[in-house]
C-alpha positions in Angstrom: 82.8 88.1 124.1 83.3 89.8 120.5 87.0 89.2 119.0 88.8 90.6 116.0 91.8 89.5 114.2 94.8 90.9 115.4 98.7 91.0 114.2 100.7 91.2 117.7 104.6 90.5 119.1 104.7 89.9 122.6 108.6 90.0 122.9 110.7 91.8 119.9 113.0 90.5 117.8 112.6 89.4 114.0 109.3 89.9 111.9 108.9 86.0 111.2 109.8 85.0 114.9 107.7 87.2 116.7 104.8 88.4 114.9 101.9 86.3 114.9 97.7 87.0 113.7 95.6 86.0 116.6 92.2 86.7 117.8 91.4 88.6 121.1 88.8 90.5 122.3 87.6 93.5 120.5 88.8 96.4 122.3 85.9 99.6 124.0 86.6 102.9 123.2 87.3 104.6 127.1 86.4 108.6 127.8 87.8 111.1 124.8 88.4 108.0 122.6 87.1 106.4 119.5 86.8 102.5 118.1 87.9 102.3 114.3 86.7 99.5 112.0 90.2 99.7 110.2 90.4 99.1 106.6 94.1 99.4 105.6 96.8 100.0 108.3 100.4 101.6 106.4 103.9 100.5 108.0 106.6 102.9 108.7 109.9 102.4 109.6 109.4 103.7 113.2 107.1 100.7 113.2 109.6 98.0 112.2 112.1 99.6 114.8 110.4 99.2 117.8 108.8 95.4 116.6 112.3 94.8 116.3 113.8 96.1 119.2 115.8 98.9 117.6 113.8 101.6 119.5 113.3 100.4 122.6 109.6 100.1 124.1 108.2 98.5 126.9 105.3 95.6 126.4 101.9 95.8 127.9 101.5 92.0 127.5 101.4 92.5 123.8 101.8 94.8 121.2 99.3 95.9 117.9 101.9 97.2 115.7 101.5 100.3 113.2 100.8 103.6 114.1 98.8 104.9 110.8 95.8 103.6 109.3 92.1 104.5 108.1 88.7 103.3 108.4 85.4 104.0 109.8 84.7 105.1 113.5 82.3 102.8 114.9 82.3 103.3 118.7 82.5 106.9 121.1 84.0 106.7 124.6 82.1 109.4 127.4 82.8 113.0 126.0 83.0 112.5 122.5 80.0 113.4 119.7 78.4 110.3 118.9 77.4 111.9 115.6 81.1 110.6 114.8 80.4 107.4 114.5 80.0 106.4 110.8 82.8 109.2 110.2 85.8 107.9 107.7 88.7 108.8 109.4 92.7 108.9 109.0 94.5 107.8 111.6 97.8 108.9 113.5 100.1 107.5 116.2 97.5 105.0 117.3 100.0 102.8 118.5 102.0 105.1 120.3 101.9 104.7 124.0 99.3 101.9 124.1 99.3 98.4 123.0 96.3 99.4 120.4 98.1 99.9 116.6 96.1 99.6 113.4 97.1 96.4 112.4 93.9 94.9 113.7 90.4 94.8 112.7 89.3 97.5 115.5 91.8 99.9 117.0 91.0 102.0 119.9 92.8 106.2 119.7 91.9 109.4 121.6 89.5 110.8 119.9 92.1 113.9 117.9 93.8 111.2 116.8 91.6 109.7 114.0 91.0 112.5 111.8 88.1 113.1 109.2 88.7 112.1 106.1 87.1 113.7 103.1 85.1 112.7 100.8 86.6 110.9 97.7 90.0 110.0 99.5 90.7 106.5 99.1 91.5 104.4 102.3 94.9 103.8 100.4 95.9 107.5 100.5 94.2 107.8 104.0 96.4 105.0 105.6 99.5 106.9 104.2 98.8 110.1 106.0 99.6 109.6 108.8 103.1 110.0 110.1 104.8 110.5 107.0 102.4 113.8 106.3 102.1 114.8 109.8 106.3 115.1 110.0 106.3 116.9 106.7 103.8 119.2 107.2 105.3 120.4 110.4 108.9 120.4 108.8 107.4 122.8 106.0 105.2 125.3 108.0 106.2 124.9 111.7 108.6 128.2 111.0 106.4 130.2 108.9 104.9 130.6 105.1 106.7 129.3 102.1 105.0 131.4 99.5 107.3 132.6 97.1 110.1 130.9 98.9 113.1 128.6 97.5 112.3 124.8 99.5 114.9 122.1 99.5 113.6 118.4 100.3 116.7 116.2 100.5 115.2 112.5 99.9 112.5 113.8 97.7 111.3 109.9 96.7 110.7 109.0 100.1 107.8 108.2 102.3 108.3 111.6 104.4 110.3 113.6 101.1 107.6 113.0 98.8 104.8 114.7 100.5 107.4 117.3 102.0 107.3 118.1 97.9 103.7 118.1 98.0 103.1 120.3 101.1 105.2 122.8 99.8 103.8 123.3 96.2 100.5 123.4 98.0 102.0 126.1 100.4 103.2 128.0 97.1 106.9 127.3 97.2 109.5 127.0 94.6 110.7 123.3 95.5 113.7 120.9 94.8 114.4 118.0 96.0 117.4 115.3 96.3 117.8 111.9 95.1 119.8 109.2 94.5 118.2 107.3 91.5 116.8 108.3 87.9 113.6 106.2 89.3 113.3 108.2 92.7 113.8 111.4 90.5 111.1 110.6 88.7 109.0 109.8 91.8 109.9 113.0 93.2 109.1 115.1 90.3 105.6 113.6 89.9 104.9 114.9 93.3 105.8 118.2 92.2 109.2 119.0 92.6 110.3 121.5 89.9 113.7 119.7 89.8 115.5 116.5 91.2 119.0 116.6 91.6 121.2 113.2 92.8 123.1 114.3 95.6 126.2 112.2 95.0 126.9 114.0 92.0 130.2 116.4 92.1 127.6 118.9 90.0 124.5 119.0 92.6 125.6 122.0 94.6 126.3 123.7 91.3 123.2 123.0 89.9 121.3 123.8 92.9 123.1 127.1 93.4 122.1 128.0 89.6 118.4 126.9 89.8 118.1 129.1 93.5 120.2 132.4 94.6 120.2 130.2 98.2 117.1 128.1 99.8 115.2 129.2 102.4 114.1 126.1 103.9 115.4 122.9 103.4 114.1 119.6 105.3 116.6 117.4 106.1 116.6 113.3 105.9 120.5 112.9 106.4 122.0 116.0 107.8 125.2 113.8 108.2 125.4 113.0 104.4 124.3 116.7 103.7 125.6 119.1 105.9 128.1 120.0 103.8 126.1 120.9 100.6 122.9 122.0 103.5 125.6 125.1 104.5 126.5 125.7 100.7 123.1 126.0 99.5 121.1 127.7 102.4 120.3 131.5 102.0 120.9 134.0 105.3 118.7 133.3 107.9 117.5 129.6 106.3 115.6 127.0 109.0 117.0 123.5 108.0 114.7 121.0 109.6 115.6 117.3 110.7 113.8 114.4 110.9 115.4 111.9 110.8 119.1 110.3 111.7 119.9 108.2 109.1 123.6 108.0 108.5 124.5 108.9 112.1 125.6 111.5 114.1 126.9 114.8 111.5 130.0 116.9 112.1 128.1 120.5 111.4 130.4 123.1 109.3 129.9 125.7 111.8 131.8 128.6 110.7 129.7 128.3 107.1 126.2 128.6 109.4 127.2 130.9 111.6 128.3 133.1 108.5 124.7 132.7 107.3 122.9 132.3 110.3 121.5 129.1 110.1 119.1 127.5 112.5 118.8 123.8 113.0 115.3 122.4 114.0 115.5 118.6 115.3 111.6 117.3 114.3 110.7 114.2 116.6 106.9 113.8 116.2 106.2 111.8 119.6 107.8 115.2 121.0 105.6 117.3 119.3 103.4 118.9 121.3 99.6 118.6 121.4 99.0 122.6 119.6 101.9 121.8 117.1 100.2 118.1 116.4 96.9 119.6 115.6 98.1 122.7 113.5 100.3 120.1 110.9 97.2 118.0 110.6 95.2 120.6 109.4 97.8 121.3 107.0 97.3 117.9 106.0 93.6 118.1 105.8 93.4 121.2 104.3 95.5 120.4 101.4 93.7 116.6 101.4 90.3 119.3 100.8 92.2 121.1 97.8 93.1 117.5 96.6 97.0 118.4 97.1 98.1 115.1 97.9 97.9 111.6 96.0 98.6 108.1 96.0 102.5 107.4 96.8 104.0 104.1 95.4 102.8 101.3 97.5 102.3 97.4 97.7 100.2 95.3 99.8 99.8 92.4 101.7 97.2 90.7 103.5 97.1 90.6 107.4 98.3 87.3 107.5 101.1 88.5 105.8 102.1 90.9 108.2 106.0 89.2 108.8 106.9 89.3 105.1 105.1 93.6 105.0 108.0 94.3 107.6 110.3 92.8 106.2 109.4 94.4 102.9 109.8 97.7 104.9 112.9 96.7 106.6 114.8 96.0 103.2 113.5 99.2 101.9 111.7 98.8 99.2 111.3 102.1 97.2 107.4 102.0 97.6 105.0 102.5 101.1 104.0 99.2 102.4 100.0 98.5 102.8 98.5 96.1 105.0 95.0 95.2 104.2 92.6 94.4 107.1 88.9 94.4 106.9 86.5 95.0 104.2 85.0 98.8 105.3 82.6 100.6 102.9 83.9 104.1 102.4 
């Protein structure tokens, strides 16, 4: 029996305890699925949370962790066109609802769910896709065009924020963003914002109000540390998106949204469905195509090295964390 090298947890709990690079048998790609010869596998913080027990998940016996990665498909299950194998391909959520992630040499996903990657994209770039760009691309579009409109991305530096920034330049938007450091302003405005304001600052809704007559969209990583300036800044009839919960649970100003008509959209991807999955990641690959996106700030480890990656994640280091697997030619 063929095996692979594998980073897996059989019981959550902390990175050093419980993860562990084993081998086991190489996994067969089932009807409407592909096998992917994975060449770099990206952690997210969703990753980290369930390894850790955080979110809680049930375990099939074991779990692959990381649900973004890239490589080369090398294997077709019943139903899908074997001309894809030898197809460079992005992946996304590969480890959710199976026991299957990326951090392992082969990783088994339905067949939609490894994408085709251009020509020219690095499998660095590729491996960050994933999550971070699906979320943002359906935060920016899901509710219509932002041509010519005023964007807001609060968190403009981060993995989700920064190509948020990018998504909407490439959709034609006028585009802010909020940070909290000079060196996550900086990041932010390399990826396009047109300005980076720190949100702690008595001045930011102020300066925001002067640089936009009131913001159209704004896509939210706090809406508990925001709210407030969210409702201040918004224009009539503005969609503020959230994706995240970080800071807990907000106390809305409702008589400020209600004056403006605000709507609140609450972005989960694992509750996205199928229709709304596929549109974002053509988003994503259309604007990979028009060579819209680039390299975020990363570092790397090796598989073996898996432990000290999430932790690297979990202590939030301002930069996207890589996990190299297997030598792939592009």
């Amino acid at each position: 029996m063929t095996t692979m090298r594998a980073a897996m947890y059989r019981t959550t709990g902390d990175a050093a305890t419980v993860l562990e690079v084993v081998e086991v048998p190489v996994p067969e790609p089932g009807p409407g699925q592909v096998r992917v010869r994975v060449a770099v596998s990206a952690i997210n913080p969703t990753d980290v949370k369930i390894r850790s027990g955080f979110t809680p998940r049930p375990i099939d016996g074991y779990q692959i962790p990381h649900m973004d990665g890239a490589g080369v498909i090398d294997a077709v299950g019943e139903g899908v066109d074997p001309a894809r194998v030898g197809e460079r391909a992005w992946l996304l959520l590969a480890a959710h609802e199976g026991r299957q992630g990326t951090a392992a040499e082969f990783c088994v996903v339905p067949a939609g769910r490894a994408i085709r990657l251009p020509d020219g994209i690095s499998w660095d770039l590729a491996a960050t896709l994933g999550v971070p760009a699906v979320t943002a691309a359906h935060c920016i579009f899901a509710s219509g065009a932002v041509a010519g409109r005023d964007v807001l991305v609060a968190g403009g530096a981060g993995a989700v924020g920064r190509v948020a920034v990018q998504l909407a330049r490439w959709g034609g938007a006028r585009v802010a963003a909020t940070i909290s450091t000079p060196e996550k302003a900086s990041v932010a405005l390399a990826a396009g914002a047109h300005i980076a304001v720190d949100y702690r600052d008595a001045s930011a809704t102020a300066r925001l109000q002067d640089w936009a007559p009131g913001f159209h969209r704004i896509v939210e990583v706090s809406l508990a540390a925001n709210a407030a300036l969210d409702a201040e800044i918004a224009a009539r009839g503005a969609v503020i998106v959230v994706y995240s919960s970080d800071g807990g649970d907000p106390v809305l100003p409702v008589r400020s949204s209600l004056l403006r008509s605000l709507t609140y959209q609450y972005v989960l991807l694992y509750n996205l469905t199928d229709d709304a999955l596929r549109s974002a990641t053509e988003r994503v690959s259309a604007a990979l195509e028009e060579q819209a996106l680039d390299m975020p700030p990363a570092i790397r480890f090796p598989l073996e090295g898996i432990a000290a990656a999430h932790d690297a994640v979990e202590a939030r280091v301002p930069a996207r964390v890589l996990v190299d697997v297997a030598e792939v030619r592009p």
